[in-house]
C-alpha positions as CSV (number, residue, x, y, z in Angstrom):
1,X,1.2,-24.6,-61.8
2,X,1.4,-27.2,-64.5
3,X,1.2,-30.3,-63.4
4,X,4.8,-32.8,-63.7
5,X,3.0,-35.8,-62.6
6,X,3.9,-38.0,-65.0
7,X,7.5,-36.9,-65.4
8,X,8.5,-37.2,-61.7
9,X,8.6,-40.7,-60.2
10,X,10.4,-41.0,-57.1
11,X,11.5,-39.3,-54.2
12,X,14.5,-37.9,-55.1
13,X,12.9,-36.4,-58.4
14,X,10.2,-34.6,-56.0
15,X,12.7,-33.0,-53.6
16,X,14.5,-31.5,-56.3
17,X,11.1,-30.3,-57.9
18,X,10.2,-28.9,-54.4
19,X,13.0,-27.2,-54.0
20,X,13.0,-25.5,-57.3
21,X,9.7,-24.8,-57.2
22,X,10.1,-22.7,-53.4
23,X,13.2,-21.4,-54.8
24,X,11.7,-19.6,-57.8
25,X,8.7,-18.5,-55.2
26,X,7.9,-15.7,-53.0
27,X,7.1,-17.9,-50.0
28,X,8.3,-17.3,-46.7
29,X,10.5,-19.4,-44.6
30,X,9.3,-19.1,-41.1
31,X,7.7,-21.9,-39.5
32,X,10.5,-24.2,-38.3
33,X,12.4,-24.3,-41.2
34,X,15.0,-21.2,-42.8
35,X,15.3,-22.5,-46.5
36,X,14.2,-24.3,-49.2
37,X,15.9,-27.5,-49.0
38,X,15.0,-28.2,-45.5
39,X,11.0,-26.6,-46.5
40,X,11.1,-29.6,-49.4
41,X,12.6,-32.2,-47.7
42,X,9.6,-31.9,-44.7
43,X,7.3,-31.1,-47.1
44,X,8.0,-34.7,-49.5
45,X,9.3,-36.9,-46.3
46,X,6.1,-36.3,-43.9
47,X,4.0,-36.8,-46.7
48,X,5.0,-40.0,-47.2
49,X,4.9,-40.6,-43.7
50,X,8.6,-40.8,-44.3
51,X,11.5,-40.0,-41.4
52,X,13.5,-36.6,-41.4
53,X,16.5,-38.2,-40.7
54,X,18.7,-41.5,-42.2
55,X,16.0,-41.4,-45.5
56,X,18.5,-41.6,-48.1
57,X,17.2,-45.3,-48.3
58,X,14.0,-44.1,-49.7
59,X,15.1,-41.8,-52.1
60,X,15.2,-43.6,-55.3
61,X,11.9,-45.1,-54.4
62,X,9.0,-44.5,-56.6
63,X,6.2,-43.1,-55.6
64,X,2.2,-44.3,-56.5
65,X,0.0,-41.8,-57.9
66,X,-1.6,-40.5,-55.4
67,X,1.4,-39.8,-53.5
68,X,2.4,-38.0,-56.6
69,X,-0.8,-36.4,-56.3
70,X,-0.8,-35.4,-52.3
71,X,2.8,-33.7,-52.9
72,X,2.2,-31.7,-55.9
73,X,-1.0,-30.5,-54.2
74,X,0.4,-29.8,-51.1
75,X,3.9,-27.6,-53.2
76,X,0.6,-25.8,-54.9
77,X,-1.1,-24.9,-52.1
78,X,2.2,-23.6,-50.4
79,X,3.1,-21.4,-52.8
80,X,0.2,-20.2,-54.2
81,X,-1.5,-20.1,-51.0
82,X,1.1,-19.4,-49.0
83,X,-0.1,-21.7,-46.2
84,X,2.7,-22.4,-43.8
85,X,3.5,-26.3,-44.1
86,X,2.7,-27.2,-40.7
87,X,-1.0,-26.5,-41.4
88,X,-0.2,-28.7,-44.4
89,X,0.8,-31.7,-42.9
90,X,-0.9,-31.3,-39.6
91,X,2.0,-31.4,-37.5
92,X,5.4,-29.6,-36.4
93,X,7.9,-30.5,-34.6
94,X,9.6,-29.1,-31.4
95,X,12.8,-30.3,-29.5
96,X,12.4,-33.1,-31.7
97,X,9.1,-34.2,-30.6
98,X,6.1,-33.9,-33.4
99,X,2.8,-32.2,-32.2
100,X,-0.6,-31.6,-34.2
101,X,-1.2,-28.5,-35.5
102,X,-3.7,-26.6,-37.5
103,X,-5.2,-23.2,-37.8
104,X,-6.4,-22.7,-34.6
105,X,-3.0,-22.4,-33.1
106,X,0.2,-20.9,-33.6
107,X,3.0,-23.2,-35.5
108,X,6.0,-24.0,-32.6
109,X,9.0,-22.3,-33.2
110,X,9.7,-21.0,-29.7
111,X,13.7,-20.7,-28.4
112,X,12.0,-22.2,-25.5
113,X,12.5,-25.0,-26.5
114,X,16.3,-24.8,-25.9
115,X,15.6,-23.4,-22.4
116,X,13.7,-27.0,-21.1
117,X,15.8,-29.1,-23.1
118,X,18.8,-27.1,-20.5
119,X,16.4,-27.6,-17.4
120,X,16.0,-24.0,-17.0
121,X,19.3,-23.9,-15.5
122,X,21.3,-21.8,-14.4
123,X,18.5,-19.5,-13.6
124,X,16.2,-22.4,-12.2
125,X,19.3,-23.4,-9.2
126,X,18.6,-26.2,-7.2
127,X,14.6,-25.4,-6.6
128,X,12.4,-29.0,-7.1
129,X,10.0,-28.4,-9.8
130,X,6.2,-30.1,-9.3
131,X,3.8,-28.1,-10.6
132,X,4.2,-26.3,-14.0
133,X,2.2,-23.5,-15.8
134,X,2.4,-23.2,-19.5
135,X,0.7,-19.9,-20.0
136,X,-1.3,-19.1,-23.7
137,X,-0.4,-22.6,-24.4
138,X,-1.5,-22.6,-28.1
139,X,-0.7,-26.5,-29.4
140,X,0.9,-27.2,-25.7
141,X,4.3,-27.6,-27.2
142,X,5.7,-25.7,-24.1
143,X,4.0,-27.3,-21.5
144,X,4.4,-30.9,-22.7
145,X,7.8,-30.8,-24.0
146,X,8.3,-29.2,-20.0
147,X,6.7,-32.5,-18.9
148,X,8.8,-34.6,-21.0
149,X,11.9,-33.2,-19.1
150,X,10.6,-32.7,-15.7
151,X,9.2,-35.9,-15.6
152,X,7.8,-35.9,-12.1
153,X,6.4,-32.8,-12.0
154,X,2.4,-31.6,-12.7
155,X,1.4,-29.7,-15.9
156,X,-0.8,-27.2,-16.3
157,X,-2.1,-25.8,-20.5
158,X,-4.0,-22.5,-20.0
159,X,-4.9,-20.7,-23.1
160,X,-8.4,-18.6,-23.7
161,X,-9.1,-20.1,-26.9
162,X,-11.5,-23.6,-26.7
163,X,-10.0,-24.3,-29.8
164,X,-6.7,-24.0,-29.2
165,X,-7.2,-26.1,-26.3
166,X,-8.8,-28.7,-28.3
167,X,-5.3,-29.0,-30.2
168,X,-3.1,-29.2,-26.9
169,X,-5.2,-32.1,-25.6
170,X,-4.6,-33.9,-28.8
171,X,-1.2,-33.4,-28.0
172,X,-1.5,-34.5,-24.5
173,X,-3.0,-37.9,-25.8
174,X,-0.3,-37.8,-28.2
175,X,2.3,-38.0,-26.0
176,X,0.6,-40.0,-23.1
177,X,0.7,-37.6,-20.6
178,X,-3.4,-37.7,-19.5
179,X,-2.1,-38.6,-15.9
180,X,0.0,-35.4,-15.6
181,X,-1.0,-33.4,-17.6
182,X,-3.9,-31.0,-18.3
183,X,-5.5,-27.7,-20.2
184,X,-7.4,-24.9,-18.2
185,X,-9.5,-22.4,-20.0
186,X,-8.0,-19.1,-18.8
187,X,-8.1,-15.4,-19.6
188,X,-4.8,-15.0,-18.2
189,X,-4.6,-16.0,-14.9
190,X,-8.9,-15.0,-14.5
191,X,-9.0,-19.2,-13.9
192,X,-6.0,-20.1,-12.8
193,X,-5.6,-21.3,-8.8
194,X,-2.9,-22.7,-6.5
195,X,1.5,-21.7,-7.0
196,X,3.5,-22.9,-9.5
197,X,7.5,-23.2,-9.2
198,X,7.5,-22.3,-12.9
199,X,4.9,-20.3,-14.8
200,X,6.3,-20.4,-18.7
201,X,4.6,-18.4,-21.6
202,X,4.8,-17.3,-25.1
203,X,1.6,-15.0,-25.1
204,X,0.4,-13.1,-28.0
205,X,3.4,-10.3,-28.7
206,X,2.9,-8.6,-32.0
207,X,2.7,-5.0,-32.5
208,X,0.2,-3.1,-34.9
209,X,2.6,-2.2,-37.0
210,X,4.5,-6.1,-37.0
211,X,1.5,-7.3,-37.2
212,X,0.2,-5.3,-40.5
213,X,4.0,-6.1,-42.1
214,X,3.8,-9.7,-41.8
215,X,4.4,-12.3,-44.6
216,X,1.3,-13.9,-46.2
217,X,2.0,-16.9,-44.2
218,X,1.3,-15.7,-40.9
219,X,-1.8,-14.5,-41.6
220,X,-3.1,-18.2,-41.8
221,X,-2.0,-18.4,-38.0
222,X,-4.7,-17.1,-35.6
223,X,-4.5,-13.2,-34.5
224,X,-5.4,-14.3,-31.5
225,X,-2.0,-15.8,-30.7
226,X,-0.1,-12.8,-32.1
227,X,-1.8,-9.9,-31.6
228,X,-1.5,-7.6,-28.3
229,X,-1.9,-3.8,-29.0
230,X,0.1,-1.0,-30.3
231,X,2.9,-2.0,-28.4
232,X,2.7,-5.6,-28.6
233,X,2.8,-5.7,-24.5
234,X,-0.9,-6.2,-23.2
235,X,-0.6,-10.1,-22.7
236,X,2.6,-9.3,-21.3
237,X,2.1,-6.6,-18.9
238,X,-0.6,-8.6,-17.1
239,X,1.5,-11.3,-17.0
240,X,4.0,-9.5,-14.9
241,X,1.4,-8.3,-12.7
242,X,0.1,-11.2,-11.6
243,X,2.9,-13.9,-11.7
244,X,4.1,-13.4,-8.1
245,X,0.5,-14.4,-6.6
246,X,1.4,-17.8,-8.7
247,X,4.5,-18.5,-8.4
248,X,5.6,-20.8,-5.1
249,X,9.0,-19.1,-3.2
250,X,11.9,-19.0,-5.1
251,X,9.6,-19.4,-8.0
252,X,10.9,-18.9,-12.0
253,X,9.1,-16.7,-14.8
254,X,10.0,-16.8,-18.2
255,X,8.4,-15.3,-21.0
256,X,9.1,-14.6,-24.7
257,X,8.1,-11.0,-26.0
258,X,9.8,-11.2,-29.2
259,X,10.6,-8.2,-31.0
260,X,8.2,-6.1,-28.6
261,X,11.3,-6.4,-25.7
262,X,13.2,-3.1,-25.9
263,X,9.6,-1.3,-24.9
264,X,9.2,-3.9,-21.9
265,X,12.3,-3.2,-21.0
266,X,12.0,0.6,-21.4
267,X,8.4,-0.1,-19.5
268,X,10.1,-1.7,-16.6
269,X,13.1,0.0,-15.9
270,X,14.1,-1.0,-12.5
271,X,12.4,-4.7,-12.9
272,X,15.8,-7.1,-13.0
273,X,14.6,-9.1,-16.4
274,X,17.7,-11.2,-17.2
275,X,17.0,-11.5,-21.3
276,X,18.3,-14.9,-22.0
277,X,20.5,-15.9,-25.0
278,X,20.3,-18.4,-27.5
279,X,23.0,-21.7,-28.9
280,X,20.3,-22.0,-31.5
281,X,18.8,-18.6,-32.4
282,X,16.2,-16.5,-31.1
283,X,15.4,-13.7,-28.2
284,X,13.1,-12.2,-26.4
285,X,12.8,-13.9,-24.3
286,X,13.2,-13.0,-20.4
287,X,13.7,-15.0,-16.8
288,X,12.6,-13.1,-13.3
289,X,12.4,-14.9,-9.8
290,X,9.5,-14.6,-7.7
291,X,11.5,-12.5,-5.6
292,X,12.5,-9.9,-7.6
293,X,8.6,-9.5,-8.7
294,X,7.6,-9.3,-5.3
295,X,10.2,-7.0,-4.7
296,X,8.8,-4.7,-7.3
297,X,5.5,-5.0,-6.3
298,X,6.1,-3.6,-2.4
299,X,7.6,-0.4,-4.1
300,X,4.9,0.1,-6.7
């Protein structure tokens, strides 16, 4: 890519370059943002350190060289490279809170987010909520963004990866939450003790065959966050298993599957999963009481 440094001055002249650029690209759009104005206007603005939102002040600002520099590497680097931006800025955002992110963990883009911004509710009634579970917690966008709405209630960031733990408490300092909130390195539910009135997880989901057809950009994310057999279910199929002996009465579960739902569904047939639906896009994703797993349990 030949380099327009000394053509392109401010702002406004590198969003339109951006965008050009992504538009005349093979990259994929599929880390929080769905084209290529939106990709170059997070790619220039939190580059500069700049807000999202109520910019248009800055746009006919110029920029110094080495912010030149920084953008035009960083528009490289995602299009020849295909990294994702997220791992390009060090940070994503979800329900409008920013967390750090890098390569050892998945970039948020959960429709769970739209579920705890709602309170869980219906499906959550009028149970108190004090202890929470966010299950393969990756960054700990889940289980923080939980604690910012539930703000009495307890925490919990379980994920097998050390790494990926080393992220979500990042995040946890991030967003001042040490006093209630914390990681647990867990296979599963292998460490995890006590009852929980919600246990919340996006686990690994991706088939074989998903995971082989993937764009270029999700290979930069770790396989350990996507990958779960041939069918996509092996994360999830424990989960169910075990929820009920960690859930408190009158408990929730709600788990995203992604793509791999129709076979839990077909795997389950006379387990009452209520697949939720989405204002802002998305599904998946599934809801069970406590009851209705322990009520599957006593006949299997």
């Amino acid at each position: 890519m030949t380099s327009p440094i000394d053509d392109l001055h401010t702002v406004r002249d590198y969003l339109r370059y951006a965008s050009s650029q992504f538009a005349a690209s093979t990259v994929f759009m599929g880390h929080g943002t769905d084209n290529v104005w939106d990709e170059a206007v997070h790619l220039v603005m939190r580059s500069l350190h700049l807000p999202l939102e109520n910019n248009t002040l800055f746009l006919d600002a110029r920029l110094t060289r080495e912010e030149r520099q920084l953008i035009l590497e960083r528009i490289r680097r995602r299009i020849d490279e295909r990294v994702p931006l997220a791992y390009l800025l060090g940070e994503a955002w979800f329900m409008g809170m920013p967390f750090h992110v890098d390569e050892r963990v998945l970039v948020p883009r959960s429709p769970i987010g739209e579920l705890i911004e709602n309170g869980f509710q219906p499906w959550l009634g009028e149970k108190p909520v004090e202890r929470i579970l966010d299950l393969c917690t990756g960054s700990g966008c889940i289980g923080i963004g939980a604690a910012s709405v539930f703000e009495d209630a307890f925490v919990d960031l379980s994920d097998i990866s050390p790494d990926a733990l080393l992220v979500a408490e990042s995040n946890i300092e991030l967003h001042e939450l040490s006093d209630r909130v914390r990681t647990i390195q867990s296979d599963v539910f292998a460490n995890i003790s006590g009852r929980y009135d919600m246990i919340i997880s996006n686990p690994p989901y991706v088939d074989a065959e998903d995971l082989a057809d993937m764009p270029q950009e999700f290979h930069h994310e770790p396989v350990l966050g996507l990958a779960a057999g041939n069918d996509g279910l092996d994360i999830a199929h424990r989960i169910i298993a075990g929820a009920a002996d960690y859930l408190t009465p009158g408990g929730l579960l709600v788990v995203e599957v992604g793509n791999s739902w129709v076979a839990l569904d077909e795997a389950y047939p006379d387990l009452p999963f209520t697949w939720l639906e989405f204002s802002n896009g998305g599904d998946g994703v599934f809801a069970i009481t406590e009851q209705d797993l322990r009520q599957w349990q006593s006949k299997h």
